[in-house]
N, C-alpha and C positions, 0 to 999 in steps of 0.2 A: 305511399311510395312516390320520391319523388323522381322528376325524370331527367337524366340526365344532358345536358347542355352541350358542350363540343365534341372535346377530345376525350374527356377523363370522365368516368363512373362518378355519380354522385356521392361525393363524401360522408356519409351516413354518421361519420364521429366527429365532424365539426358541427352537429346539432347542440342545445345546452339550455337549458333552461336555469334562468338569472334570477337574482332577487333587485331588485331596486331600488333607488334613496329611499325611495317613501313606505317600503317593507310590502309592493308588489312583486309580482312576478313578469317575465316576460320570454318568451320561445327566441334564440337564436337560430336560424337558420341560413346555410346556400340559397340564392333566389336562382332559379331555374325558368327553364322555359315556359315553365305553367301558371309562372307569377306574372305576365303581360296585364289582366284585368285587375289585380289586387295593388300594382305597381301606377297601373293609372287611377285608379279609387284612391290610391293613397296619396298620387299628386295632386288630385283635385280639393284635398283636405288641408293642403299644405297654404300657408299666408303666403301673398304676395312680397312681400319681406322676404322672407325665407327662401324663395324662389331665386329673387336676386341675389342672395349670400351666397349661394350654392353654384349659380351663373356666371354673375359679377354684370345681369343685365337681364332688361323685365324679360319673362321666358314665363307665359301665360299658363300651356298646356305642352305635355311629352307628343313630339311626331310619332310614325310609325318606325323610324329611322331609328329615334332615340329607344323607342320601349326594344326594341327587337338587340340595339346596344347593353341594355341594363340588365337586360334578360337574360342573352345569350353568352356564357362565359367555359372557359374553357380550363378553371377550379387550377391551374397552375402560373399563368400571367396576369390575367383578367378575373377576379374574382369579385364574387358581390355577395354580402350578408342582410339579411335581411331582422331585425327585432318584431315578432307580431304577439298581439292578444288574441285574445278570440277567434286566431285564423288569421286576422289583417296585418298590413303594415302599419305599423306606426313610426319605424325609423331603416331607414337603409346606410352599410358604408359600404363602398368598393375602393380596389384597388385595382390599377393598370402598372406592370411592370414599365420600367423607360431606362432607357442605355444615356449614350453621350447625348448632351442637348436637349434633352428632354423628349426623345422617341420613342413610341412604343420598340419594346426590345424581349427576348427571350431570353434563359440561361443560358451564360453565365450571370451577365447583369445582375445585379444584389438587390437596386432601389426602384423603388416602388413611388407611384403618386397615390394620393388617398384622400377621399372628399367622403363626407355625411350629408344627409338630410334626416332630418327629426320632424315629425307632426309639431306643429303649435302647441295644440293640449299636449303633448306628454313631456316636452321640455322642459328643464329642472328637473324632472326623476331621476336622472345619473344613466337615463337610454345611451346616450355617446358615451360617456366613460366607457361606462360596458364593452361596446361596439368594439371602443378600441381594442381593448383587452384583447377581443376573440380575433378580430382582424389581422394583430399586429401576428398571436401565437398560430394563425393559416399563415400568415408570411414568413414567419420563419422555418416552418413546414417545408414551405416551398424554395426556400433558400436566399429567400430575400431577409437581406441586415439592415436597409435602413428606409426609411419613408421619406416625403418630402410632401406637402401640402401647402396653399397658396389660399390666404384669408385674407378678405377685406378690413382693414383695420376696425371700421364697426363692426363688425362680427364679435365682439368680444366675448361673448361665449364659446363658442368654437375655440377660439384664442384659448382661453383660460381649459377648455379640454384638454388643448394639447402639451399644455406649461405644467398641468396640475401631474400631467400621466408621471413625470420623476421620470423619463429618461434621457439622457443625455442631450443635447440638443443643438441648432443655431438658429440665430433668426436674421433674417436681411428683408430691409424693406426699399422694393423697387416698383417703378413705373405704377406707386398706387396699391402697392399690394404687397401683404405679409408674407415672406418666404417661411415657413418654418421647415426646418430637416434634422430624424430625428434619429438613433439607431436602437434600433428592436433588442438588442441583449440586455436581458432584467438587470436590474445594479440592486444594490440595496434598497436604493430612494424605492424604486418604481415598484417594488415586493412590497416596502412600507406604505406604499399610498393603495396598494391595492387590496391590502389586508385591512387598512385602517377602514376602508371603502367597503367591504367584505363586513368589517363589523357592525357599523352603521345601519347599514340595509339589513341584514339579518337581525340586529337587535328590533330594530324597527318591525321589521316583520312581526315579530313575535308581540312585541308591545303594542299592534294592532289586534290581535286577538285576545291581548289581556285585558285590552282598557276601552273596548269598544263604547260609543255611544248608544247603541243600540245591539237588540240581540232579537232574533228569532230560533222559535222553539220546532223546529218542524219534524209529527211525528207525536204531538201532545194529543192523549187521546180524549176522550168524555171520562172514562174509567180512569178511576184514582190506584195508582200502585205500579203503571206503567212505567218504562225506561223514560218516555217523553214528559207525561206526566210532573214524573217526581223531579227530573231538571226545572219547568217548567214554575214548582213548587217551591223548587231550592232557590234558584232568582227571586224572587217572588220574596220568599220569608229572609231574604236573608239584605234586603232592601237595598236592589239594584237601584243605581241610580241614574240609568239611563231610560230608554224605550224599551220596550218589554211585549213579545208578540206570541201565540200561539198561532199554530200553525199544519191543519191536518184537513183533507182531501173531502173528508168524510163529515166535518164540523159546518154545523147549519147555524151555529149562535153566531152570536156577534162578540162575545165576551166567552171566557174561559177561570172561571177564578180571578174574576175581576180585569183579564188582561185582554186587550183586544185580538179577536180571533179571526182566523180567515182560513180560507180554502186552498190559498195557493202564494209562496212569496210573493208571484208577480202582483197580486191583487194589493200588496203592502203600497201606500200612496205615498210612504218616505223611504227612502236609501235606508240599507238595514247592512251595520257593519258584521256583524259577526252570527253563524246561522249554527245550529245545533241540530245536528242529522242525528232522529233517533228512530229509523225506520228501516224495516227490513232491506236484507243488502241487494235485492234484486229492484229494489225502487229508488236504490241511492243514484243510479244514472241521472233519472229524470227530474230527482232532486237539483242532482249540481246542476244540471245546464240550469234550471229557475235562477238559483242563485249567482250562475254565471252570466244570466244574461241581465237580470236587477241589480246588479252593479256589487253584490256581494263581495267581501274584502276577505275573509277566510270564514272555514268551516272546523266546526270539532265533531269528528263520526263517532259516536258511541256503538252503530251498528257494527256485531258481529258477522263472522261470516266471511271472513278472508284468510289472509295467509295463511292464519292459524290453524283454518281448517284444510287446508291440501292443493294441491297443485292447482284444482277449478278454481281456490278461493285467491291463491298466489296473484292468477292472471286479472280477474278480476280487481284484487285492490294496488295492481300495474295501469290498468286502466281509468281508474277512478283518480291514482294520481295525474296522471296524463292528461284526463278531460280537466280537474279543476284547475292546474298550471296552464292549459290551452287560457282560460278567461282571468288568469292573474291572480288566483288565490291559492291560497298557503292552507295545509289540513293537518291535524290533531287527530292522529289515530290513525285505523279506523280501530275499533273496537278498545276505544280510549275509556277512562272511568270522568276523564272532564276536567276543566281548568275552574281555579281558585284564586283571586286580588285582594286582600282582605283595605285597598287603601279607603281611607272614607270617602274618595270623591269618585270612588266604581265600585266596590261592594260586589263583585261579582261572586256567583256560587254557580260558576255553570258543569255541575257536576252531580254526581250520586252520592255526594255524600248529605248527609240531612243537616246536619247541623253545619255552621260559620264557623271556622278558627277565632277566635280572637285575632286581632291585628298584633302583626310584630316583626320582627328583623330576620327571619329565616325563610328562603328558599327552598322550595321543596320540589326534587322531580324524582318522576318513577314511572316505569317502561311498566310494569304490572299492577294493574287495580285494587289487588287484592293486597298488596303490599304499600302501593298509596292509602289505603283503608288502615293498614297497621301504624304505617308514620303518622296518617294525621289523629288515629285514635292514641300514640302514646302520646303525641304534644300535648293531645287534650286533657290527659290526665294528670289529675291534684293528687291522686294517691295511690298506694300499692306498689309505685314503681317510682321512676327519677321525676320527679316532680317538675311540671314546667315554671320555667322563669322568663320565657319568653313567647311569643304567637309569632303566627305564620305572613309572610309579605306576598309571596305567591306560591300556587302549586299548580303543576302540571304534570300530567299522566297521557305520556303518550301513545300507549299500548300497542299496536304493531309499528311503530314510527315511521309509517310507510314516505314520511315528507318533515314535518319536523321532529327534529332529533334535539339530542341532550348539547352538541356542538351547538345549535339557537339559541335554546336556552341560557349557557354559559354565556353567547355573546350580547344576552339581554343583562343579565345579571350581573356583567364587568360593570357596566356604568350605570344599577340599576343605584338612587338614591335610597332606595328604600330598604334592600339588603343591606344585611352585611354579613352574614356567613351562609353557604349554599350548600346542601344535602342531595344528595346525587343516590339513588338505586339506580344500577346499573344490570342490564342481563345480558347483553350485548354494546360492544362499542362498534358503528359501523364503519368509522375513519377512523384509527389508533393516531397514524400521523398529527391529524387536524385536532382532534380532541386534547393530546398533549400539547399541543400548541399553545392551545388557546388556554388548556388548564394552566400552563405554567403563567399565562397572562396575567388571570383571574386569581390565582391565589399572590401572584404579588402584591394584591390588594386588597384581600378576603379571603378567608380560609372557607377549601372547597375538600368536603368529606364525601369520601367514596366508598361505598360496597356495591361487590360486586355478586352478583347471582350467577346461576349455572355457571361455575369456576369450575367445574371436574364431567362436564356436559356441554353438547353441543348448544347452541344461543336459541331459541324460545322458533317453533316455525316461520310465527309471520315477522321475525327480522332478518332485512338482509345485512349480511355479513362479509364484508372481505374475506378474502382465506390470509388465513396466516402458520407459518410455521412455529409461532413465538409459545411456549408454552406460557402458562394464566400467571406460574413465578416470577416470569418473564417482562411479560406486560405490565402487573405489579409494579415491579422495581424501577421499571421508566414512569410509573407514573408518580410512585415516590422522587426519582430525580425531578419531575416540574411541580414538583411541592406540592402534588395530592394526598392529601390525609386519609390515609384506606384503612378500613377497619373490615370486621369478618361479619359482622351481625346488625339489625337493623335498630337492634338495643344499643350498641354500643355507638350508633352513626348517631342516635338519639343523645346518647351522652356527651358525646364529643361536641355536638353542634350546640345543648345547653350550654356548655360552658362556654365557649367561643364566641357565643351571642353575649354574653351579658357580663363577661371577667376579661381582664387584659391579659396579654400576653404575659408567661414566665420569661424573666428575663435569664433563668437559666435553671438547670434540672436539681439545685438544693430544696428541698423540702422540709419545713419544720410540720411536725404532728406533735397535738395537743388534744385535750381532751378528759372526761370524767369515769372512762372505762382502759386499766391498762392491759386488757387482752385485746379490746379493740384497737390501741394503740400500735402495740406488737404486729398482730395483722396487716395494718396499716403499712409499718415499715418493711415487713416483709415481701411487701406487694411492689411496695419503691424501689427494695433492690431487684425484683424480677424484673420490671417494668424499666430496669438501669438509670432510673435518677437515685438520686443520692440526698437517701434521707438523716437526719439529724435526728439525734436520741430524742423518743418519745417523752412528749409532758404528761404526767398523769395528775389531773387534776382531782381526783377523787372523785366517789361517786357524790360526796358530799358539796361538790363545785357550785355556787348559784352565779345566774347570768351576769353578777359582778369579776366573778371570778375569770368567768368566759372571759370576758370583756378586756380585763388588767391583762390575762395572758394572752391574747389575741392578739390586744397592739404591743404588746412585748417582741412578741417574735416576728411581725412585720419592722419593727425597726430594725431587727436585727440583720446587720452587710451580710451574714453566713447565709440568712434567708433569701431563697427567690418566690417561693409559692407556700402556703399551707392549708393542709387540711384537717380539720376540725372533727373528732370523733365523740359525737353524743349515743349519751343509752339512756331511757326514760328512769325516772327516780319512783321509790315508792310513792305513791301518793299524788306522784305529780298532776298540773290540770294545762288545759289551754293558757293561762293566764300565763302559767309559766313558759308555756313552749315560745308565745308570743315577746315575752319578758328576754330569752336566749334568743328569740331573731335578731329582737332590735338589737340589743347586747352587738352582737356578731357584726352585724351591720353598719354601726357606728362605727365598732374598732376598726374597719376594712378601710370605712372613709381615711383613715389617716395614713393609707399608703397607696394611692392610687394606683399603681404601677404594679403592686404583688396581687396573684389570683388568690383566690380563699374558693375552699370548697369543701362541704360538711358530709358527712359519711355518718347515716346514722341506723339506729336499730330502733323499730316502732317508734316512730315518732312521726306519727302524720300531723298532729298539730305543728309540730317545726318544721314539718317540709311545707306545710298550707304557709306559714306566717311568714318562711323565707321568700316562697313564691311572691305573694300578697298580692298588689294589685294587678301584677301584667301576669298573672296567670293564664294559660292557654284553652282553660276550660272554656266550651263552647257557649257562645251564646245566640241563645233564641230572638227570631223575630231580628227588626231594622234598628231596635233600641241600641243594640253592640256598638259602640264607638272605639276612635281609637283611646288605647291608656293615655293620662293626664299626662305631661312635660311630651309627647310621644316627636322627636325630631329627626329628621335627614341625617346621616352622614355626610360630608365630602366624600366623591368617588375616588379610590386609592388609597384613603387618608392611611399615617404613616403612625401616627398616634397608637399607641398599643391597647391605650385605654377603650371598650366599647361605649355606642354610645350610650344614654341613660334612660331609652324611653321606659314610659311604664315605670320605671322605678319613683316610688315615694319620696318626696323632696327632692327629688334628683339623686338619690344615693344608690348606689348600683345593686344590685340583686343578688345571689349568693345561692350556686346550683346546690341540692341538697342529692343525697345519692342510699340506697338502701343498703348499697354494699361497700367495704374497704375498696375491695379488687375495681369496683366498676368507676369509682369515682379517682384512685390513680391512672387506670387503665386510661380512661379522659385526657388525664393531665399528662402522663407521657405523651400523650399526640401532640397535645398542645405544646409543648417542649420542643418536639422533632420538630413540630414547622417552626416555631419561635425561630430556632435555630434554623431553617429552612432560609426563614424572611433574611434573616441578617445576613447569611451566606449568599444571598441572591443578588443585592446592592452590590456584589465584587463576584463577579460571576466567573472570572478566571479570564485568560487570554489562548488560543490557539497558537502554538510558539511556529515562529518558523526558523526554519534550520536550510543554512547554507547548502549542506551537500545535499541536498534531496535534486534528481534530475525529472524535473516532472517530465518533460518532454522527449527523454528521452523514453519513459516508463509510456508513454502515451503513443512512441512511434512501435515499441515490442508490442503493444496489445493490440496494434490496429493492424499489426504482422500476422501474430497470434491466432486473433479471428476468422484471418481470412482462410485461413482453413477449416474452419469452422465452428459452430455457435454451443454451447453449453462444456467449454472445455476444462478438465482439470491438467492442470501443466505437469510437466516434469519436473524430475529434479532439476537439472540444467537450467532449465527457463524457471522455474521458481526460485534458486536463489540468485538467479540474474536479476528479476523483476525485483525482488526484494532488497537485494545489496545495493538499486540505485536509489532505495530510501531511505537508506544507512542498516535497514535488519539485515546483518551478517548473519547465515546459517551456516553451522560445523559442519565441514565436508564428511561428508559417510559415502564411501566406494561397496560397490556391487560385489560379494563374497560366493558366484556359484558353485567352488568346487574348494576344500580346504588349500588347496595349492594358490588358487587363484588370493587366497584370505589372507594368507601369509606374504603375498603378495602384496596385497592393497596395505598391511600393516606396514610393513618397510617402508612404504609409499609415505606412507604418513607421521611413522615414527613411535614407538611404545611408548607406554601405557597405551593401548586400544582397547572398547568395549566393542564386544561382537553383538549382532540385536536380529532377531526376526521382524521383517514387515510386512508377514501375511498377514490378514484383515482383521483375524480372528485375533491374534497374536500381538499385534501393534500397539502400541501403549498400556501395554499391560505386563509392566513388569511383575506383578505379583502371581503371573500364571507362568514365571520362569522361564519365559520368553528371549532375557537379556543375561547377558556373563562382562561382568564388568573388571576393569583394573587388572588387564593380562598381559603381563611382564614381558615376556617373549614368543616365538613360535612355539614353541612344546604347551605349555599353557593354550594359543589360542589352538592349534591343533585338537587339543583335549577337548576345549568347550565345544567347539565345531563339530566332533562327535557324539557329544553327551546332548544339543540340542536335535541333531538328527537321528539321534536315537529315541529320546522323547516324546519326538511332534513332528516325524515325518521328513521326505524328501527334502534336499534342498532346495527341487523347484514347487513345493509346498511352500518353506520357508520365506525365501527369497532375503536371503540373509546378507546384513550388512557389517563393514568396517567402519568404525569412528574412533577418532582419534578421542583421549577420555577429556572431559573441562573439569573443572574444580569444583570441588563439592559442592554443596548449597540444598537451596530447597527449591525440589519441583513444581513449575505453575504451568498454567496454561494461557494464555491470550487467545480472544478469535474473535472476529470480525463476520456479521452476516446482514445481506440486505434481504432486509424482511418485506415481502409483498404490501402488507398493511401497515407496518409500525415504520418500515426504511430500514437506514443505517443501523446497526445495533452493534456495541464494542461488550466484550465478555469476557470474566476473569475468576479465577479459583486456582485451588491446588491443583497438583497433577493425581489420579491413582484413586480406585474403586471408589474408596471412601467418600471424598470430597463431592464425586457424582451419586455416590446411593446417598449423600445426604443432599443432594441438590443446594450444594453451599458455591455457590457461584454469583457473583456481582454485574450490572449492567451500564451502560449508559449507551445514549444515542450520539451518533456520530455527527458533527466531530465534537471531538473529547477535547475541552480546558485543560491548564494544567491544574487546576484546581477539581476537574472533575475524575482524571489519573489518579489524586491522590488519596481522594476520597475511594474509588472505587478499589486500590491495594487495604485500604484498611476497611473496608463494608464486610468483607466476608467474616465468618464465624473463625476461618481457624487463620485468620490475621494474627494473634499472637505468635506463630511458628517463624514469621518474617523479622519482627522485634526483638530477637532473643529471650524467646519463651525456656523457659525452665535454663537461667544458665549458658544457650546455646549462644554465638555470634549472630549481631543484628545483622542482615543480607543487605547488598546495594538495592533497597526501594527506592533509591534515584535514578538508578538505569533501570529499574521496570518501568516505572514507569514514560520514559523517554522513550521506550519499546514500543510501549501503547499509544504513544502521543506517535508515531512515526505507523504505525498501522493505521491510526484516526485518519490521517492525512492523506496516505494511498488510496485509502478506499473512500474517502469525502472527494480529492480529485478527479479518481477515477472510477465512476458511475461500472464501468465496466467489472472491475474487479466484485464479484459479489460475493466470494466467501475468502477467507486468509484463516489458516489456523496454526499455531506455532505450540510445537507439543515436543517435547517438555522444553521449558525456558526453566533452566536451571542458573538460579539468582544467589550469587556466591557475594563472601563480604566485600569482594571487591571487583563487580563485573558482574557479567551474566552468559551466557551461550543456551544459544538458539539449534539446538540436537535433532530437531525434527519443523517441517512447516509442510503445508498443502495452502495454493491458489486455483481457484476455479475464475472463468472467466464468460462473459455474457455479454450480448449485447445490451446496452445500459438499457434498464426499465425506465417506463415513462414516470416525470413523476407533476403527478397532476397539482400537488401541494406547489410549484412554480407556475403552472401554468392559470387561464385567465377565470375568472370565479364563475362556478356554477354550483345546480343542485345535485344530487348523487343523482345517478340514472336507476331509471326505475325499468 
């Protein structure tokens, strides 16, 4: 606890622990009045250089004047941050507010001065970038807009911190000295540099625990079969190529399985980057401090014993993250199954699994062990199932993700050279925001396939989880908008990721099917229309077909312009041998060469020799022992590359590889994925525009809701103030008057003018015309008279009812629009039909806010019963120009206005020419915080 300084309570949520350039960690904190000793230990560490930069003249050692200055702050004018390891400092910034002239000043005053010191040794880790970050987001807290700071022209680093931050700036250089002044409201730039900065460090992170040079085993017992043990085993046979330690309390040898042993990290006499906690969880404390204090870079916990098992174990691995972020390491688990590098210059197997993948272009993570055990055991299989044609580049299993998450990984994996397609199990996502983020990054340059577990179930115990209101349909569909490839099964994420690895992109959803069985053909095609590509009449090659025949028809229909993809249906011949199945790979193989750019994929019925001979050499079948190399041509991609084509390692003479598949269904089911992203990628290069529109009054919308609130916080508007609010963003809603007594209805009609629909808006009643709730197209008072009795005769009082008058609009088809800001995911824009159905079928469409005009338009045709809008059966196609305008104009209010956190317009009745808005609800809030803007940290533990 720390204590507090002047005026103000110590800030307890301007704390944050950072990741750093070089993929350390580091504590932000308030420096307080108990920091005097840690502040002078950390000046005495500081060069003489430095001193002067920070001075502008030699300044030896801090007075009592000065510590009692840097100390003592009062967290609203005078603030100071502190960055420490281990407890210590290693970098400080502060800020002193100043008025006219440069005086210290209170509010109102907006500008602030701001100066750093950084330790020697940790300069160049991006310690000040950071600094800023959290400094600039306390000063805008406190209502300071802009900064100003005074640097020595040598100082160039300093310099270049504050040029690099991307915001807005000046610079004037007087009497010898840099002015820079700068203003604190993010812009685009300064989001982009800090994200770019964000990936850097966390990639890095993570590529310190992939590709350490060394590794300790702590926790390896004497007995063979243990958790410690068999990691200890799996390094070892799987011919790491770095240092290699065993490591347990109780070990009197010198050697362990040939590997050097010891009794306690600290006794290690070299720096040992990456440590492996395989020891009961009540011993894991006095683990990490070893490791924290020998200089350890991160840890992977395999010990159980935490979240997963109950509140004692929750706190516990809260703690355990705490203590190893105190000394700057990043953790893997705890109760992880262990991380996987297959490249040849790290060879790492620091994990439970026995055997090494083969080396190859997929990605692999997974929150659960037991389901990392199923992904790495299907890659490895040659037969029975989808045959592999590709090995694994990395895998990681982070099992409770008490500290790294699937969001590190993804930012290892954007620019990793060695990927090119990422497989993702998922059981929990902890940041929906961040994760869509960053997916929609990574798949613009690698396709990233997702299943998701516990979909219909709360997320696994030992993960933390945002809350979210967003149901799993929900979540879905946004993560299809940033071009995640989700599939249901961990077969099918396997299917999907062969092909993706080792075939190019379709360049569009025509598919020729060929082949020497025409039932399987048939099949085949009937899986393409389920699947909504559009296949092209079956070839039946007879069963009589020889691998010449494959061959002449294969590059037949890759020439063919109608063609964009085919799939290949074999069934074994009487008699047939391996020679022959070998004879139909090459066959296949060869013809594929002559269209680079179309995928081929073979669907077959027993035929393990032709799923062996298509695999061939870069088979994912495990291999024993350090002799496993990478496959022969085996080369890098470029990071992004745009090329559809993958690249060719492992494959024989360079000619691509050809995924084989046991069933019709499973091997279209593949290639529709690959279709949707195809089309994903292309769509993405022109991503749409946010239109603006003249009559929108933002400011005026912004002076009603700051009215609004101040009566107070969680409000749903009225009608009045909700089509006020709305009509200053162009959504006109139908006036509907209040109907208490039939006289008062016939009233409000006149008002309005006949044809009127009379409508109930009790709660129960309210959009739900099919429980005869509404009386529509009533000519005159004797008619609404009528209805007005027959609804209060049905369902109750009129102050049950609460029944209204509207004027009628013209026919069309009922939708819905609504807008919600979701705790975890944000913004969310939402669209369907109006009426039972379209909700008991959960046929409703998504995007995140704000809404393209390309992603409006997409989003009126996503839904299932989208034909009734086009003039389905005969009927008149509706204005889908002003729906969508509708939507782009609710995107806008609720993107401007943080405030507004629900809008629902029920029913938007979409006529051929025009639409009316019949019903709406605004709720309003003070705007949620939203951390996705503010300066980078780890999730709090």
């Amino acid at each position: 606890m720390q204590t507090s300084s002047d005026r103000h309570e110590y800030p307890s949520h301007w704390e944050a622990d950072v990741v750093l350039r070089d993929g350390g960690t580091a504590r932000v904190r308030p420096i307080t009045v108990d920091d005097a000793e840690r502040l002078v230990s950390f000046y005495e560490q500081v060069s003489d250089e430095s001193k002067y930069y920070r001075f502008f003249a030699p300044y030896p050692r801090l007075s009592a004047k000065d510590v009692h200055r840097f100390t003592h702050h009062d967290f609203v004018d005078r603030v100071g941050l502190a960055a420490t390891i281990g407890g210590e400092f290693i970098a400080t910034v502060r800020y002193d507010r100043i008025g006219a002239g440069g005086l210290p000043a209170s509010a109102p005053a907006d500008e602030a001065e701001v100066a750093f010191l950084v330790q020697d040794a940790h300069q160049g880790r991006g310690v000040a970038s950071a600094l800023l970050e959290h400094i600039a987001a306390v000063a805008r807290e406190r209502d300071i807009r802009r900064f100003a700071a005074e640097v020595l022209p040598a100082n160039t680093k300093m310099i270049k911190v504050f040029t690099d931050a991307g915001y807005q700036q000046k610079r004037h250089f007087e009497d010898g000295v840099v002015r820079l002044e700068f203003d604190l409201e993010p812009t685009d730039r300064s989001l982009a540099v800090q994200r770019a900065r964000e990936q850097r460090a966390e990639a890095r992170s993570v590529q310190r625990l992939l590709a350490p040079g060394s590794v300790a085993v702590i926790g390896a017992g004497r007995t063979a079969g243990g958790v410690g043990r068999s990691v200890l085993a799996n390094l070892r046979e799987a011919g790491f190529t770095g240092r290699l330690y065993a490591v347990n309390k109780s070990l009197g040898e010198k050697e362990l399985d040939g590997v050097p042993a010891h009794r306690s990290v600290r006794d290690i006499g070299e720096h040992v980057d990456l440590a492996v906690v395989a020891v009961p969880a009540p011993y894991v404390p006095e683990v990490v401090a070893e490791c924290g204090e020998h200089g350890v870079q991160g840890l992977v916990v395999v010990s159980a014993g935490y979240a997963e098992s109950g509140p004692g174990g929750r706190e516990r691995q809260r703690e355990l993250v705490r203590q190893a972020r105190t000394y700057g390491m990043r953790i893997i688990g705890p109760n992880s199954f262990g991380i996987i590098n297959t490249a040849p210059g790290v060879r790492l197997n620091a994990s439970l699994a026995p055997e090494m993948p083969r080396p190859g272009r997929i990605g692999l993570f997974a929150q659960s062990g037991a389901i990392g055990i199923a992904l790495l055991s299907r890659l490895h299989r040659r037969g029975g199932g989808v045959t592999g044609v590709t090995g694994v580049s990395t895998f990681v299993s982070t099992g409770n993700r008490a500290d790294v998450s699937g969001n590190d990984v993804l930012q290892y994996w954007y620019d990793d050279p060695d990927t090119d397609v990422a497989l993702m199990y998922l059981e929990s996502i902890g940041n929906p925001r961040k994760f869509t983020r960053l997916a929609r990054r990574t798949a613009a340059a690698k396709p990233l396939v997702v299943v998701q577990g516990a979909r219909h179930a709360a997320a696994p115990q030992g993960h933390a989880v945002r809350a979210t209101r967003l149901p799993h349909a929900t979540v879905s569909a946004l993560l299809g908008q940033a071009g995640v490839i989700r599939v249901d099964t961990i077969t099918e994420l396997v299917d999907a990721g062969l092909l993706l690895a080792r075939q190019p992109l379709p360049p569009g959803p025509r598919v020729a099917i060929l082949g020497n069985s025409e039932s399987l053909g048939l099949l085949t095609f009937d899986a393409c229309l389920a699947e909504g590509l559009r296949p092209l009449p079956p070839l039946d090659l007879t069963t009589a077909a020889s691998a010449e025949d494959f061959h002449r028809a294969l590059a037949r229909a890759l020439a063919d312009e109608r063609c964009d993809a085919v799939v290949v249906t074999a069934i074994p011949a009487v008699g047939e041998t391996s020679v022959a199945d070998a004879a139909l790979a090459e066959a296949l193989r060869s013809a594929s060469a002559s269209a680079p750019a179309k995928p081929v994929l073979v669907a077959h019925v027993e035929l393990g020799g032709l799923a062996e001979a298509l695999s061939a050499a870069a088979s994912t079948a495990p291999q024993t022992g350090a002799t496993a190399a990478a496959p022969p041509g085996a080369h890098s991609a470029p990071v992004g590359r745009q090329d559809p084509r993958p690249p060719s390692a492992g494959a024989p003479d360079e000619t691509r590889l050809i995924p084989a598949y046991p069933a019709a269904e499973r091997a279209v089911r593949a290639l529709a994925e690959a279709v949707k992203y195809a089309q994903w990628r292309r769509e993405a290069t022109e991503p749409g525009k946010v239109p603006e529109y003249e009559d929108i009054d933002e400011k005026g919308v912004a002076e009603q809701i700051d009215a609004l609130l101040s009566r107070g916080t969680g409000l749903t508007l009225g009608a009045e103030d909700t089509c006020a609010l709305l009509g200053r963003y162009g959504v006109d809603v139908r006036r509907a008057l209040p109907a208490p007594t039939p006289d008062e209805a016939a009233a409000a009609a006149r008002t309005l003018g006949y044809p009127v629909a009379l409508k109930t808006t009790a709660p129960h009643l309210r959009h739900r015309a099919d429980l005869g709730g509404v009386r529509l197209d009533l000519a005159d008072e004797e008619q609404l008279r009528r209805a007005y009795t027959e609804l209060t005769e049905l369902f109750g009082t009129p102050e049950e009812l609460r029944p209204v008058v509207q004027g009628m609009a013209p026919r069309g088809v009922d939708t819905v629009v609504r807008a919600v800001i979701d705790p975890a995911a944000g913004a969310v824009l939402s669209f369907g039909l109006a009426g039972a159905a379209s909700e008991l079928l959960g046929d409703t469409a998504h995007r995140l806010i704000p809404v393209t005009d390309r992603d409006a338009s997409s989003l009126v045709r996503s839904i299932r019963t989208a034909p009734l809008l086009f003039g389905w059966r005969g009927s008149a196609p509706v204005d889908t120009a002003a729906l969508e305008e509708v939507m782009l104009r609710v995107s806008r209010l609720v993107d401007d206005h943080p405030e507004v956190v629900g809008v629902s317009l029920e029913p938007v009745v979409v006529a051929p020419h025009g639409l009316s808005v019949l019903g709406a609800t605004v709720r309003l809030a003070r705007a949620p915080l939203r951390d996705d803007l503010g300066p980078r940290t780890l999730p709090v533990v």
